[in-house]
Backbone as CSV, one residue per row, in Angstrom:
resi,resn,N_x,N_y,N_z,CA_x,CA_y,CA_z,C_x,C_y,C_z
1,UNK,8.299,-5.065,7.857,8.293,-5.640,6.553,9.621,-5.551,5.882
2,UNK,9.654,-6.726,4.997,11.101,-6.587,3.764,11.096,-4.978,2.982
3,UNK,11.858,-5.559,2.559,12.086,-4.476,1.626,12.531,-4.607,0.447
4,UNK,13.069,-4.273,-1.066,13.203,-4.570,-1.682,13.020,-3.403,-3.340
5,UNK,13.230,-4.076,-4.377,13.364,-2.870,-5.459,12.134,-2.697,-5.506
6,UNK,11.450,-1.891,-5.808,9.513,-1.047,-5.887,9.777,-0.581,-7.379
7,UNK,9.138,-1.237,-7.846,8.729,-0.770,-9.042,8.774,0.991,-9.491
8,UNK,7.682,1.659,-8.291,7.550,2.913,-8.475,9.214,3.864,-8.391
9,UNK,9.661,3.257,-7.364,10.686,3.868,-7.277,12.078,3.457,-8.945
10,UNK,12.219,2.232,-9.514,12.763,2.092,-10.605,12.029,3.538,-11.633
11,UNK,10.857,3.042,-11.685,10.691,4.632,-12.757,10.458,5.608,-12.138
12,UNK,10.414,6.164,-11.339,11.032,7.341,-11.258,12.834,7.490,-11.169
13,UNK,13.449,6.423,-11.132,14.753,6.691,-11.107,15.029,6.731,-12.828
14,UNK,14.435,5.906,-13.639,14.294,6.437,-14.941,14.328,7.567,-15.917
15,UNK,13.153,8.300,-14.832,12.634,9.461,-14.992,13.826,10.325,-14.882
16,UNK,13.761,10.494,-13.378,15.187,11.641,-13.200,16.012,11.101,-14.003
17,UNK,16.612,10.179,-14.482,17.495,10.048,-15.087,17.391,11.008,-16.879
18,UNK,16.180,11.022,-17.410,15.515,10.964,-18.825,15.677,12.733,-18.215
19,UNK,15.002,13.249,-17.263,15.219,14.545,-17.258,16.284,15.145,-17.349
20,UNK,17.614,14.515,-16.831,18.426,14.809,-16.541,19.308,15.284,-17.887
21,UNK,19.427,13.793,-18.682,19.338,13.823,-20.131,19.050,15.035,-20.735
22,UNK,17.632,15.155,-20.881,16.903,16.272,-21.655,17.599,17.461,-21.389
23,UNK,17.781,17.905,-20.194,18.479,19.332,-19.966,20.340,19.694,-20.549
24,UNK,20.827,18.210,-20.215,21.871,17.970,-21.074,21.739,19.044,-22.379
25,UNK,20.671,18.032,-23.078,20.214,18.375,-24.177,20.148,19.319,-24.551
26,UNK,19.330,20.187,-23.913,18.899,21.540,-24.044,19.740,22.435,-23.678
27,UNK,20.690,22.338,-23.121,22.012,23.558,-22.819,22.907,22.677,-24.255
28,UNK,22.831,21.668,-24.361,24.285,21.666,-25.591,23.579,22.384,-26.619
29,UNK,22.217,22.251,-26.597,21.906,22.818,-28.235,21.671,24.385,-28.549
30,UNK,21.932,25.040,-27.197,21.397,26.126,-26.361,23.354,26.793,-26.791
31,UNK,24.046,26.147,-26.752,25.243,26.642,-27.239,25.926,26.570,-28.410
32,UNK,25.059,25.641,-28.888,25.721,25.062,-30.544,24.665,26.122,-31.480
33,UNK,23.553,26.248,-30.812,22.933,27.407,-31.969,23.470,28.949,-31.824
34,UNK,24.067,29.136,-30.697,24.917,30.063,-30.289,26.161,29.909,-31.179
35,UNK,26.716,29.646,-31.779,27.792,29.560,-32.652,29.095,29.347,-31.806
36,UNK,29.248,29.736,-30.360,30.354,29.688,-29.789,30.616,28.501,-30.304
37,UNK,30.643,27.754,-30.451,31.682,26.679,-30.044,32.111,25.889,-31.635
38,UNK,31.275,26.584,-32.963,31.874,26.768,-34.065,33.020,27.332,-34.580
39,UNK,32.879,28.796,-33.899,33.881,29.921,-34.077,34.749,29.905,-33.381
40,UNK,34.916,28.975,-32.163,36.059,29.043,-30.769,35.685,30.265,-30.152
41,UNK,34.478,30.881,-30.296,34.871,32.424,-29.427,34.352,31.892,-28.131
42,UNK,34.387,30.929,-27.349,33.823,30.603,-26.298,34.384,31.093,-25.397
43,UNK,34.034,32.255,-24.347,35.050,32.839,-23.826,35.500,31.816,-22.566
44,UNK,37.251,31.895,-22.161,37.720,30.496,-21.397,36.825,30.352,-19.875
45,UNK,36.639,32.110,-19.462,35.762,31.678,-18.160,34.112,31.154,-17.977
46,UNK,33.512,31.247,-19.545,32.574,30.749,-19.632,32.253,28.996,-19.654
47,UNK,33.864,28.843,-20.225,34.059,27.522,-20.809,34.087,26.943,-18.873
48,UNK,35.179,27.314,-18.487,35.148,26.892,-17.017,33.909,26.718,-16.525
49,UNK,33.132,27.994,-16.320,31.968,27.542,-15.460,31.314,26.590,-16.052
50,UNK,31.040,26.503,-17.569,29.920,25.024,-17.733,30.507,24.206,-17.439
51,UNK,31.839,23.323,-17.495,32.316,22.484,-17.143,32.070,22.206,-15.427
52,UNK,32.342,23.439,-14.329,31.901,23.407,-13.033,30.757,22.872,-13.168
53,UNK,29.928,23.328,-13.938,28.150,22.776,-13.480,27.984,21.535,-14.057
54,UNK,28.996,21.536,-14.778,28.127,20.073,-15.114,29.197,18.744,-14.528
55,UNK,30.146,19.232,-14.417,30.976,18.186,-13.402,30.213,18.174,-11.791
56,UNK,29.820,19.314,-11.187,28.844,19.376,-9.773,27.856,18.717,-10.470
57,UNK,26.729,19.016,-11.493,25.739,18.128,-11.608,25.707,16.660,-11.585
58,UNK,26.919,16.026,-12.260,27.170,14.902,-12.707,27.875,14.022,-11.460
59,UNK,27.981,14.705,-10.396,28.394,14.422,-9.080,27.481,14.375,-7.876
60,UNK,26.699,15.272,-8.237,24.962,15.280,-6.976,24.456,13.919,-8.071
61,UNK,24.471,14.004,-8.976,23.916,12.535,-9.391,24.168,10.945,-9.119
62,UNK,25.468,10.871,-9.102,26.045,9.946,-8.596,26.291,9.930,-7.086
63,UNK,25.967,10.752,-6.570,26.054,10.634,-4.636,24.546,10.181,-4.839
64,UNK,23.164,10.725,-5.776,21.945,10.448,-5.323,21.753,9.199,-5.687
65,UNK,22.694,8.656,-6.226,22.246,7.179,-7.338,23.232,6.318,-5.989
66,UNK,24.356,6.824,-5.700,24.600,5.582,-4.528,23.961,5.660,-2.793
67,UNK,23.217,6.485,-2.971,22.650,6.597,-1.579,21.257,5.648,-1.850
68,UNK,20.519,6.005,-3.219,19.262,5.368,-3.929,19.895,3.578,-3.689
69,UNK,21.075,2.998,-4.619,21.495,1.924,-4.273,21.495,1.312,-2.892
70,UNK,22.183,2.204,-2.058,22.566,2.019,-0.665,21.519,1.545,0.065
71,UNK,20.535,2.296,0.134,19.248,1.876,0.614,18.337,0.945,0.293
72,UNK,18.607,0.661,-0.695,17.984,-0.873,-1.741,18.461,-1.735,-0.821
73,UNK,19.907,-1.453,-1.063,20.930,-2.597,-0.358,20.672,-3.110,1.603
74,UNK,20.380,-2.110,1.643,20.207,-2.250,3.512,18.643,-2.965,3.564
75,UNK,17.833,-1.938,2.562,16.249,-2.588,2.941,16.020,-4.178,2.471
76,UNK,16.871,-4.697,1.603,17.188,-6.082,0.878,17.564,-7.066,2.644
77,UNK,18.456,-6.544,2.695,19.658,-7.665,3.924,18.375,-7.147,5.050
78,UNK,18.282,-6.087,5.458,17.135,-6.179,6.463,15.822,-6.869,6.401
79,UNK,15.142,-7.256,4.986,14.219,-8.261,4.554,14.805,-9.647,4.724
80,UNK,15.888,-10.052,4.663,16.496,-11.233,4.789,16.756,-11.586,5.551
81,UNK,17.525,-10.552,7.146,17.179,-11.082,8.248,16.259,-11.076,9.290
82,UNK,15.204,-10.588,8.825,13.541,-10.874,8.872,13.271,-11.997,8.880
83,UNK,13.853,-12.597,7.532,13.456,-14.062,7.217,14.060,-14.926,7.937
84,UNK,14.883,-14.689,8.166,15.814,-16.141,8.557,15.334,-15.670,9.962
85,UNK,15.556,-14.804,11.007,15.624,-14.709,12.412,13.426,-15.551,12.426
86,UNK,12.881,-15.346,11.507,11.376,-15.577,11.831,11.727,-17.390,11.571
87,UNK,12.474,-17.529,10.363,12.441,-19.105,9.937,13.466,-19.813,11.662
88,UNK,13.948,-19.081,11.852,15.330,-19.035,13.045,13.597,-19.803,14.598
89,UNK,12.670,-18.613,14.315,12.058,-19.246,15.734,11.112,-20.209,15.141
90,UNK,10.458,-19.929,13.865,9.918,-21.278,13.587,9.961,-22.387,13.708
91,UNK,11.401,-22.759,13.361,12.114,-23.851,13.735,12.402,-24.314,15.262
92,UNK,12.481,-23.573,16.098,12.809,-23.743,17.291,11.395,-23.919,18.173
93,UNK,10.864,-22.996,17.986,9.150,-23.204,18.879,8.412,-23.806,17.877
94,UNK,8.352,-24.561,16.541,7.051,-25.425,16.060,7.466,-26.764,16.528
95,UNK,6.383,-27.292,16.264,6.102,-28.811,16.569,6.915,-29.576,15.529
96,UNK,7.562,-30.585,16.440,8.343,-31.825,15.994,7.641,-33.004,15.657
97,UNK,8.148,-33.099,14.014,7.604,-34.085,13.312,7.761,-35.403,13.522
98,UNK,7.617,-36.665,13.649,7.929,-37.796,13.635,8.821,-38.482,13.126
99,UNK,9.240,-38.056,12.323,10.417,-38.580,11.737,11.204,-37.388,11.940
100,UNK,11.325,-36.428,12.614,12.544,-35.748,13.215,12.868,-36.097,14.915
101,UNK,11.439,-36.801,15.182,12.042,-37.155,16.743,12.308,-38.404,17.137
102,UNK,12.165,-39.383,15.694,12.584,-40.757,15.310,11.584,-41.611,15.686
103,UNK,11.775,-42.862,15.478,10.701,-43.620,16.144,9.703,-43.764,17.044
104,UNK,8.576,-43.571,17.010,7.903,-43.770,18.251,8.276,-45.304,19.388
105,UNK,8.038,-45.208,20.034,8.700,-46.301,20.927,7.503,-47.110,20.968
106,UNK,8.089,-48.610,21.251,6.941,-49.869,20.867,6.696,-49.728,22.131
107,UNK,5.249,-50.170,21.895,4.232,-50.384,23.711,4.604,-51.795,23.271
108,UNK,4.857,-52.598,24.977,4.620,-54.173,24.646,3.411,-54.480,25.997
């Protein structure tokens, strides 16, 4: 069989996406009620590591989002030459129409 975008799979790519978000969320606000980052006392190796995690997070995301693409992309062109290689023998083994094999020839 083709292949092609699935519905199910769009929302859940939604989804992870909306989760992904949310946790965003929840660590910025997770530091802003923490005052660090009012007061500058953010200490610099703390500052480093969130930046590590969320530059690695923001990077497993985008390898999972072009592998997710990637595979769209292959199961798409592999549905397509499905089609054409099936339209490919259709054409070759069905029956010839009359006006593709031209005139019938006159009996006299």
């Amino acid at each position: 069989g083709g292949g092609g975008i699935v519905v199910g799979d769009v929302v859940r790519d939604v989804l992870d996406a909306r989760r992904r978000a949310d946790e965003v969320v929840a660590l910025a606000r997770v530091i802003w009620d923490s005052g660090w980052l009012q007061h500058g006392a953010l200490p610099a190796l703390f500052r480093a590591r969130l930046l590590a995690r969320v530059a690695d997070r923001q990077l497993r995301a985008a390898q999972r989002d072009a592998l997710r693409r990637w595979r769209r992309r292959c199961m798409l062109w592999q549905g397509l030459e499905e089609a054409l290689v099936g339209m490919q023998a259709a054409r070759s083994s069905g029956p010839r129409s009359s006006i593709a094999a031209g005139p019938a020839p006159r009996q006299r």
